[in-house]
C-alpha positions in Angstrom: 0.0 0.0 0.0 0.9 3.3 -1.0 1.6 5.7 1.8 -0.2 9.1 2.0 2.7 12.1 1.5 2.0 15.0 3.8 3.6 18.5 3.9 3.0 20.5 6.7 3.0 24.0 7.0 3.0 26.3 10.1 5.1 29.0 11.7 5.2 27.0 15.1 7.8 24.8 14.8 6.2 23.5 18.4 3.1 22.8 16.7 5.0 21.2 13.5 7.1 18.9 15.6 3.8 17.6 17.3 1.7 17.5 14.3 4.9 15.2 12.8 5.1 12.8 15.9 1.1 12.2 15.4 1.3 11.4 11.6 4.5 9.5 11.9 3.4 7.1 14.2 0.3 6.1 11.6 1.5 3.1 9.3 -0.2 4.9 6.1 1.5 8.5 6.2 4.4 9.8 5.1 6.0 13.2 6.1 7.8 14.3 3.3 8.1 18.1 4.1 8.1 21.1 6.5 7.6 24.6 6.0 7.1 28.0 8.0 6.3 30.6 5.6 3.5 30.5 2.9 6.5 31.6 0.2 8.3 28.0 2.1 5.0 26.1 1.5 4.8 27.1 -2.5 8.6 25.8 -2.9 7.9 22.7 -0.6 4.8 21.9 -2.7 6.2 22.6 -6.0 9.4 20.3 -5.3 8.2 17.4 -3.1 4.4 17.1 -4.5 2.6 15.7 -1.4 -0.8 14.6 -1.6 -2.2 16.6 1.3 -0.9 19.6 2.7 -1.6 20.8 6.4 -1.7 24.4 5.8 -2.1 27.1 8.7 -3.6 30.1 7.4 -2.2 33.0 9.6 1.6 32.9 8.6 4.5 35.6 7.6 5.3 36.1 4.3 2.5 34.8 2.2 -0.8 33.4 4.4 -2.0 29.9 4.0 -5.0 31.3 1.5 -2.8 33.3 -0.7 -0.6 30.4 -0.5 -3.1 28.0 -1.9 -3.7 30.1 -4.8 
């Protein structure tokens, strides 16, 4: 079975490190990126092409929405 690749994306790296430990420990996800901008989330995306990405919305640089687009 193929594994589910995840990005995630928030300015806490607090918040990233637990978010990491909860989808690492579940057999069908992979972690295959981390960023803390929204302009670190576009490059991450672009380069790594994760099938979900965990996207906070209030972040520097470019915010998860504008991000998205």
């Amino acid at each position: 079975m193929t594994a589910i690749r995840v990005l995630i994306v928030d300015d806490h790296t607090l918040f990233r490190d637990g978010l990491r430990a909860i989808l690492t420990s579940v057999a069908d996800m992979d972690v295959v990126g981390e960023a803390g901008t929204g302009r670190e989330a576009v490059t991450q995306a672009e380069s790594l092409t994760p099938d979900i990405v965990l996207l906070d919305i209030n972040m520097p640089e470019l915010n998860g929405i504008e991000a998205t687009q």
